[in-house]
KOLBAPA-460986 format. One record per residue (C-alpha): residue in one letter; x, y, z. Coordinates in steps of 0.5 Angstrom, whole numbers, padded with zeros to 4 digits. Last residue first. Layout:
% KOLBAPA-460986
+---------+-------+-------+-------+
| residuo |     u |     v |     w |
+---------+-------+-------+-------+
|       A |     X |     Y |     Z |
...
+---------+-------+-------+-------+
END
This chain:
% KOLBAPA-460986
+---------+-------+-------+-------+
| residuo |     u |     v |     w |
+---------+-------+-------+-------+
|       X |  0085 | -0039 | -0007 |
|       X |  0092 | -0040 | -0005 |
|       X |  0096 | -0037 | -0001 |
|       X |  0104 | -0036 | -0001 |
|       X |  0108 | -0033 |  0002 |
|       X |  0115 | -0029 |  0001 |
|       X |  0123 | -0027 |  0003 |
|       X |  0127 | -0023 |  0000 |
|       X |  0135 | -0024 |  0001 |
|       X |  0141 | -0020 | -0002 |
|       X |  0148 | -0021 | -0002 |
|       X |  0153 | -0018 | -0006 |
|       X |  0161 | -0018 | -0004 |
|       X |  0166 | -0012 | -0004 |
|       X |  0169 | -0007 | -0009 |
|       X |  0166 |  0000 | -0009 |
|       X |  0161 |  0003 | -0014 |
|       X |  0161 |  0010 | -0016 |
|       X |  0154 |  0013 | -0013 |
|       X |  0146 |  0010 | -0011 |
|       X |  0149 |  0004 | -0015 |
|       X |  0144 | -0002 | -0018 |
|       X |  0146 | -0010 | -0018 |
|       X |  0140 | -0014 | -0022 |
|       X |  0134 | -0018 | -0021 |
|       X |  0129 | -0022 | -0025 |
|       X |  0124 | -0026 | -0022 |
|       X |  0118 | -0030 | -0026 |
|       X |  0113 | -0034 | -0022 |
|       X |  0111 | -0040 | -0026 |
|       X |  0105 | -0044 | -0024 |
|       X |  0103 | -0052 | -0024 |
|       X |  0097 | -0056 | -0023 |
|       X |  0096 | -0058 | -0031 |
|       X |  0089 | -0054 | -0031 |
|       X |  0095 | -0049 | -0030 |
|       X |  0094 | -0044 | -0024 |
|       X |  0093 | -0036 | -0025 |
|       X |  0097 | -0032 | -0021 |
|       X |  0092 | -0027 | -0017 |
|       X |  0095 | -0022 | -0013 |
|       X |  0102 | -0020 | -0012 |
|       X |  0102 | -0016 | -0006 |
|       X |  0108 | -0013 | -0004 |
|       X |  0114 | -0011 |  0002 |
|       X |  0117 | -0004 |  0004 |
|       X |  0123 | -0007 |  0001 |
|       X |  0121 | -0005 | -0006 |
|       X |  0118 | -0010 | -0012 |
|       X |  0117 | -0008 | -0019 |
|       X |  0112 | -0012 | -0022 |
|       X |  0113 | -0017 | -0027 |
|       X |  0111 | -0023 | -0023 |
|       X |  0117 | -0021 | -0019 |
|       X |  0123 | -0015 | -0020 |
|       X |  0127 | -0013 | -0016 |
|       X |  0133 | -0008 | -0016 |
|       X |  0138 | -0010 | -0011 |
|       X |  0143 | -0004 | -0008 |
|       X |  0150 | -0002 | -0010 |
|       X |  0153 |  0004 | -0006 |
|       X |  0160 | -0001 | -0003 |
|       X |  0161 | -0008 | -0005 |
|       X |  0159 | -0011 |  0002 |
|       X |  0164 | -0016 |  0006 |
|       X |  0160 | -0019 |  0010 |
|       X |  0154 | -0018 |  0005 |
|       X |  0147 | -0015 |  0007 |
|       X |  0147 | -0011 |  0001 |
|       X |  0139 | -0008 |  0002 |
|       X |  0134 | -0008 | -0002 |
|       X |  0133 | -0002 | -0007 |
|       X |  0127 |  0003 | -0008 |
|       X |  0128 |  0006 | -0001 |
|       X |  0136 |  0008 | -0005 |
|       X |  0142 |  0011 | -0001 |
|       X |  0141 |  0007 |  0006 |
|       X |  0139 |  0000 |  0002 |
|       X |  0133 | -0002 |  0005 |
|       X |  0130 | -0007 |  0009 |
|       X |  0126 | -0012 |  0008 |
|       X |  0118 | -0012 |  0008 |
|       X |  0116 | -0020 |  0006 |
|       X |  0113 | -0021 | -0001 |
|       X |  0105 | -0024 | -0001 |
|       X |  0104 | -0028 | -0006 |
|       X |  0097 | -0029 | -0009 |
|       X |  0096 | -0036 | -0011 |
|       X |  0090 | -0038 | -0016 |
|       X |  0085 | -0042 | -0019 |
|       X |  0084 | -0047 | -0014 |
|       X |  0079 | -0052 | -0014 |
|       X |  0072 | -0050 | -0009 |
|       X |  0072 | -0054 | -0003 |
|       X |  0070 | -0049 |  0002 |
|       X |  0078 | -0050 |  0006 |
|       X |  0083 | -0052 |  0002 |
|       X |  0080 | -0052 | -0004 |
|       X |  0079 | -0058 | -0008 |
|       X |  0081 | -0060 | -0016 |
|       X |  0086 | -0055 | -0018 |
|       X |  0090 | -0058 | -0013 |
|       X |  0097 | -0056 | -0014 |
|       X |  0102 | -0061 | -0015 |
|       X |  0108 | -0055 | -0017 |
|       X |  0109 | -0048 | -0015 |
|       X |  0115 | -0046 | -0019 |
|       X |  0119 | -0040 | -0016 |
|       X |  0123 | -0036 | -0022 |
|       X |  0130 | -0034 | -0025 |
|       X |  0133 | -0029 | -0028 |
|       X |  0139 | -0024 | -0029 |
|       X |  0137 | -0017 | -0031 |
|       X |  0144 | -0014 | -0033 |
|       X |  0148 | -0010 | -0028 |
|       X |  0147 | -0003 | -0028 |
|       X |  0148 |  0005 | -0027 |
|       X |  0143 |  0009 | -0023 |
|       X |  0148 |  0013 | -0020 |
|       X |  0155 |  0013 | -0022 |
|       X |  0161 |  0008 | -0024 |
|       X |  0157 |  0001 | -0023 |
|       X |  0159 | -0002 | -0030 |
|       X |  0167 |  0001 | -0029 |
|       X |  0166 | -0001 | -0022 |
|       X |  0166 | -0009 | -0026 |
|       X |  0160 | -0014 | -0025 |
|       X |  0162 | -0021 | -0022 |
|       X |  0156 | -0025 | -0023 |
|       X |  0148 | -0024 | -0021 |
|       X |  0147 | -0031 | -0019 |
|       X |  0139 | -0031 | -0017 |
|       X |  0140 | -0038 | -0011 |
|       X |  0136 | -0043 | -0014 |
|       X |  0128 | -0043 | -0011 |
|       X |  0126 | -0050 | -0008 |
|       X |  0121 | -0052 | -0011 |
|       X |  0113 | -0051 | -0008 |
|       X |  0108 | -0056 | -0007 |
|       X |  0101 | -0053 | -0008 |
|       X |  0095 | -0054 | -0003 |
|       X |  0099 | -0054 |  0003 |
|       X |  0098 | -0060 |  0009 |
|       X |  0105 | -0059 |  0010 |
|       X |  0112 | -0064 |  0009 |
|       X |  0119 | -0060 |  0010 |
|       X |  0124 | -0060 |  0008 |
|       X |  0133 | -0061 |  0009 |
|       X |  0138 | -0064 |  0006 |
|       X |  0146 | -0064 |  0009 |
|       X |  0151 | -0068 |  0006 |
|       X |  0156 | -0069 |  0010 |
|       X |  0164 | -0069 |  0009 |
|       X |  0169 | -0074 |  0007 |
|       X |  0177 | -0074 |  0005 |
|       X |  0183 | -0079 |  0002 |
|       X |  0182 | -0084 |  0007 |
|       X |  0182 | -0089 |  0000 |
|       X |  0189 | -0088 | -0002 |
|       X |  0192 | -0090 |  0006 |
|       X |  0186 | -0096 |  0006 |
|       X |  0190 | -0100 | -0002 |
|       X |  0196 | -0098 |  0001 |
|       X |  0195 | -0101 |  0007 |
|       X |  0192 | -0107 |  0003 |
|       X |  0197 | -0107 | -0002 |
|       X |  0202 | -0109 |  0003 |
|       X |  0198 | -0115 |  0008 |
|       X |  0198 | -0118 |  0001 |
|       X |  0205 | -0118 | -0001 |
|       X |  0206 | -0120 |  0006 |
|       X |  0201 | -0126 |  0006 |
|       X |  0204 | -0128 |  0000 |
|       X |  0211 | -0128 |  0002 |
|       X |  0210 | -0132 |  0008 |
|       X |  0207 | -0138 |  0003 |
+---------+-------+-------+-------+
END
């Protein structure tokens, strides 16, 4: 009887030692509005690992890497306000800031940043600039859905130096 208590008593120690490895939080966070579309949340735009032989002077680029901001459970049926359905979303991109060498391209805000490399923006095919934009008018699906294109890429104001990117742009919607 002993020696199958301890044989137990054995494997149960391992058994926890190997089970207590690691842990960690997942943090999920949102937001509930009275709003008359729900947006998706908006991937990070991955821009890759461009070489300085790519950037080498200025007005050279990395590829257009895309991706989009999906408005989705719209209510084409009533409007917020005077009843009328919803057709459209104009979105309102917020100014930022500019890229010291360029007031065409956003701004690198990276720690670490790659030196003389701006963001060129493009949304809804337009050309967007830090100043900030207006893009009126973006039909809503009878379905209640709309898919705003964004296509960006890495540009250099001189030769590149090596180091991080990171850009952020922030926008509104209203819907009509």
């Amino acid at each position: 009887m002993k020696k199958a208590v301890l044989g137990l008593a054995l494997v149960l120690s391992f058994g926890s030692a190997a089970m207590a490895q690691s842990k960690g939080d997942i943090r999920f966070t949102g937001e509930v509005l009275k709003a008359a579309c729900t947006v998706a949340p908006v991937s990070d735009v991955r821009l890759g690992s461009v070489s300085t032989k790519t950037l080498s002077e200025a007005g050279k680029t990395s590829r257009w890497e895309k991706s989009s901001i999906e408005f989705y459970d719209c209510d084409t049926t009533t409007g917020e306000d005077d009843g009328d359905a919803l057709s459209a979303v104009d979105l309102s991109i917020l100014p930022g800031t500019a890229h010291s060498g360029s007031s065409e391209l956003w701004n690198n805000i990276a720690g670490t940043p790659a030196a003389n490399v701006g963001l060129e923006l493009r949304i809804a095919n337009e050309n967007v600039k830090p100043e900030g934009a207006n893009l009126t008018d973006l039909p809503i699906t009878k379905a209640g859905t709309l898919s705003v294109p964004i296509q960006a890429r890495m540009k250099a104001t001189e030769k590149a130096g090596e180091g991080d990117f990171e850009a952020t742009v922030s926008f509104e919607a209203t819907y009509k």
